[in-house]
C-alpha positions in Angstrom: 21.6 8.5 0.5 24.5 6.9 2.1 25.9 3.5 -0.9 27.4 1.2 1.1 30.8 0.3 -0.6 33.3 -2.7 -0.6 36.8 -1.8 1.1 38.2 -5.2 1.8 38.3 -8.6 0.5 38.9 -12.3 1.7 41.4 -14.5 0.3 39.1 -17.9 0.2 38.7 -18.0 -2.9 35.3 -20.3 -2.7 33.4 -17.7 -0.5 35.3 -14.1 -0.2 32.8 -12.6 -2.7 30.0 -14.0 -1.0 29.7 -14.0 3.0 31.9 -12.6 5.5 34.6 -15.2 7.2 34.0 -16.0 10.3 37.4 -14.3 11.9 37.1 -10.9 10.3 35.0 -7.9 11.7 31.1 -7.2 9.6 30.3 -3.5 9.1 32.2 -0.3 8.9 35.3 0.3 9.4 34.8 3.7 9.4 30.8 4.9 9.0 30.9 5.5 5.7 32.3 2.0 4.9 31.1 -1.7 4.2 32.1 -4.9 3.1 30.1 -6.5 0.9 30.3 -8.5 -2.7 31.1 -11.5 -0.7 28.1 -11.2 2.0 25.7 -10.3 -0.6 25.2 -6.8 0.1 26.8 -4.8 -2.4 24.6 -1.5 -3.4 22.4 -1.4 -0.5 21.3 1.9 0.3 20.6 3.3 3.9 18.9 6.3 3.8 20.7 9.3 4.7 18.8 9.9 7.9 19.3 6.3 9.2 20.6 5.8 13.1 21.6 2.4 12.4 20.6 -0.4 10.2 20.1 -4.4 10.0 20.9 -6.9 7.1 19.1 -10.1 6.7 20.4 -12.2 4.2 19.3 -15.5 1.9 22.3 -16.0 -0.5 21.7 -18.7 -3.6 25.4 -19.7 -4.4 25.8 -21.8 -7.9 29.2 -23.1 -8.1 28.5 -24.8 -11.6 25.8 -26.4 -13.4 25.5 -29.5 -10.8 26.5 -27.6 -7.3 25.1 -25.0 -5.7 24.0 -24.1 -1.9 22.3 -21.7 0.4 23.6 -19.5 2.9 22.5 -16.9 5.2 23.6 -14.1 7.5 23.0 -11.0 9.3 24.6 -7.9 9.7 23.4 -4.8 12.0 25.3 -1.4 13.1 23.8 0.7 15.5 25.2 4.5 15.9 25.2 7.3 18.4 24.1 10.0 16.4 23.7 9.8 12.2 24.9 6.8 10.2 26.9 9.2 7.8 28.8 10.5 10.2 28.7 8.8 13.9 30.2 6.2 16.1 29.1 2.6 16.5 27.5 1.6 19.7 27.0 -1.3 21.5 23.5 -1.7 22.0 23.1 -5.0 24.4 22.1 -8.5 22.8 20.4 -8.6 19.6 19.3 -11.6 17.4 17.5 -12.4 14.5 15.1 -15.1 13.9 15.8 -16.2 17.8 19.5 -16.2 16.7 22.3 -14.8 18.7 24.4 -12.4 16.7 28.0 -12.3 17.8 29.4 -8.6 19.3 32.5 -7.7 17.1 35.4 -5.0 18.7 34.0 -2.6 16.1 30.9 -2.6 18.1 28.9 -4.0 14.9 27.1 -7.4 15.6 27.0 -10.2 12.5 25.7 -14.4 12.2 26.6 -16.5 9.0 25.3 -19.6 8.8 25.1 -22.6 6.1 26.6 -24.9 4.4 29.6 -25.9 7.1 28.5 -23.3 9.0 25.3 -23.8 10.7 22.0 -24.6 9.4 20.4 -21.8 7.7 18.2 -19.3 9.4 14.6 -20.1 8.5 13.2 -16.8 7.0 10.2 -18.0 5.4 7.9 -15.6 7.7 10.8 -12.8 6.9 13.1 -11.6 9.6 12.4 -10.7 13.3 15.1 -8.5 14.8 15.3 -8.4 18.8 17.7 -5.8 20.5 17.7 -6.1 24.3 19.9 -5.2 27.0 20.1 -1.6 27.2 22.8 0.3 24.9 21.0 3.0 24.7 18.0 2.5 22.2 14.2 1.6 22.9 12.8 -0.5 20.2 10.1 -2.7 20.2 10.2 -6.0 21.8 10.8 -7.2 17.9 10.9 -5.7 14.9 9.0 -7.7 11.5 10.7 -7.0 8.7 8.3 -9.2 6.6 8.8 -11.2 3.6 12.4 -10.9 1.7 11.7 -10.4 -2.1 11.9 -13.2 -4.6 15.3 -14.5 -5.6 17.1 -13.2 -8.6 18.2 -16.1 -10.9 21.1 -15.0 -13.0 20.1 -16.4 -16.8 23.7 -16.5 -18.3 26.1 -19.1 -19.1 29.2 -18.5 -17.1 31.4 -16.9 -19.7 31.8 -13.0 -20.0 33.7 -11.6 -22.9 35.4 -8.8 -21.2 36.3 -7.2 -25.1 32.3 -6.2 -25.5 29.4 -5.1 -23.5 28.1 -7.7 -21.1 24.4 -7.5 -20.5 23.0 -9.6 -16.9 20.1 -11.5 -17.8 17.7 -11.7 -14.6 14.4 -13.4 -13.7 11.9 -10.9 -12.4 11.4 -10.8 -8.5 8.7 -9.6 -6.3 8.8 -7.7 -3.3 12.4 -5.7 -4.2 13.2 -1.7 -3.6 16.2 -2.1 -5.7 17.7 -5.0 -8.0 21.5 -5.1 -7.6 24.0 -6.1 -10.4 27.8 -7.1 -9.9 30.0 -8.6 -11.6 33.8 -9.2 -9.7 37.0 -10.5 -10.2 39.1 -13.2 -8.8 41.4 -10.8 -7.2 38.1 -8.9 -5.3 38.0 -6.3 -7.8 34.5 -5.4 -8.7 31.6 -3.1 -10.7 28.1 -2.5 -9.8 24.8 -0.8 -10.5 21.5 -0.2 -8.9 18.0 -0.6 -10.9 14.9 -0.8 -9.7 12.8 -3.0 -8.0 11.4 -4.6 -11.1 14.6 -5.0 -13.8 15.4 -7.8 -15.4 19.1 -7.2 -17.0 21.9 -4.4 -16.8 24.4 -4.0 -19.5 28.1 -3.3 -18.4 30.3 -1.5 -21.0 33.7 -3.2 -22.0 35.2 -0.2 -20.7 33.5 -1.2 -17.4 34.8 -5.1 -17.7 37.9 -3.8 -19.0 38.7 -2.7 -15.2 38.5 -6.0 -14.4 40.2 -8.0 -16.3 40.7 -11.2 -17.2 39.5 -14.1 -14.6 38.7 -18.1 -14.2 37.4 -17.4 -10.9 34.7 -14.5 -11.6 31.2 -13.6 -10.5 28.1 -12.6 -11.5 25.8 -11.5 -8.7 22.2 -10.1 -8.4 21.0 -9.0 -5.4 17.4 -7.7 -4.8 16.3 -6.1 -1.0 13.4 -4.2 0.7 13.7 -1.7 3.3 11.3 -0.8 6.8 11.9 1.8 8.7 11.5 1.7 12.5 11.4 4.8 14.7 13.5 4.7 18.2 13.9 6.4 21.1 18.0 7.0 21.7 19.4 7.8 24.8 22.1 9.9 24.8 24.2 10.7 28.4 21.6 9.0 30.1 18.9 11.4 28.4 16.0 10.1 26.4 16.0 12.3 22.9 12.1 11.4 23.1 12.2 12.8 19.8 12.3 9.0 17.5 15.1 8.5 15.6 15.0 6.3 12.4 16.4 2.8 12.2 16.6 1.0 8.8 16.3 -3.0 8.4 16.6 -4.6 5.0 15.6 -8.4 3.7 18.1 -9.2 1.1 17.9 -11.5 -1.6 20.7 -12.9 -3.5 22.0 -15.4 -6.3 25.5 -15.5 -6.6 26.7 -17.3 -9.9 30.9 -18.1 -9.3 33.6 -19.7 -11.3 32.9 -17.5 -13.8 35.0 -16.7 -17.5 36.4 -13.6 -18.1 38.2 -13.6 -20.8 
């Protein structure tokens, strides 16, 4: 299994733990490399085998007891040979829910939209990917993802006493693979773990908090996705590989709680 890991971080402090700014690249930097905590997709796992992946996102962001919002975004990278260890490709047009996603020089394509953005993509029916145009993959005309789980709901107050172990109280959700926790800092320093589909809390140690340090500005974040695999035909050189090669699209669920204590 290939973790997807953080590597970089935004300095707007409302929104770097939680979607990607609009001026900066989405997916790897190199293939083996993601950002994440502040689009939601920290933990996500692409299976080893995968010859490119899409994100669909639904991001619940509470500023405080009185504010919060909704957000939502898409990531997808396409590769010439395994995820884990090949190049990204350009693969023609692709959308998601009839939405155009924009072409970055990395060759990964992304859309964020919401709250000053654009309006949110309507996922109620789940996500419908579209990749046309060429680029070297045969896919069906669309590809159904289905419904996203439930959301997480993060059950603490916003204060994390970073001198003790710190357990994440969560609502249970429907639908999830994997349930993932994070907590993060101010300065984009974070901690995560994966549990399965059905948990309801993770305890982080003080040792674990302790990397963190102290904060006005923290997070707490639960994130909860499901997984389809579709099979492809690639071309390589101008040759079919009629043999199908697995591609990987995720529904992604999120509740981000910010303005968190750590003291």
């Amino acid at each position: 299994m290939l973790k997807i890991v953080l590597i970089r971080f935004s300095l707007l402090l409302s929104v770097f733990f939680v979607l990607t700014a609009c001026n900066q690249e989405p997916g790897p930097d190199t293939p083996s490399e993601f950002n994440t905590l502040r689009d939601g997709k920290i933990g996500i796992t692409i299976p080893a085998n995968s010859w490119g992946y899409g994100i669909a996102n639904k991001l619940t962001i509470v500023v405080d007891s009185l504010e919060q919002y909704q957000r939502t975004s898409g990531t997808a990278c396409f590769y010439d040979t395994l995820v884990s260890r090949g190049n990204v490709k350009n693969v023609g047009n692709v959308s998601i829910n009839a939405k155009a996603m924009a072409l970055y020089p990395n060759n990964c394509y992304n859309i964020n939209t919401g709250e000053g953005l654009e309006q949110v993509i309507d996922f109620s029916s789940g996500s419908i990917w579209s990749i046309v145009g060429g680029g070297g993959i045969i896919v069906p005309d669309t590809i159904t993802v289905g419904t996203f789980p439930s959301s997480p709901v993060v059950r603490n107050q916003a204060v994390i006493d970073i001198d003790t172990n710190f357990t994440v109280l969560n609502f249970p959700v429907t639908g999830a693979y994997e349930v993932v926790y994070a907590i993060g800092n101010a300065s984009g320093k974070f901690v995560y773990k994966v549990k399965t589909g059905t948990s309801t809390s993770c305890t982080f140690t003080k040792e674990e908090l302790s990397e963190l340090g102290a904060s006005s500005q923290g997070i707490i974040q639960v994130n909860a996705y499901n997984i389809k695999q579709v099979n492809a035909i690639y071309i390589h050189n101008t040759i079919p590989l009629f043999r199908p090669k697995p591609y990987h699209f995720i529904n992604n669920t999120v509740y981000v709680l910010q303005n968190v204590l750590m003291n």
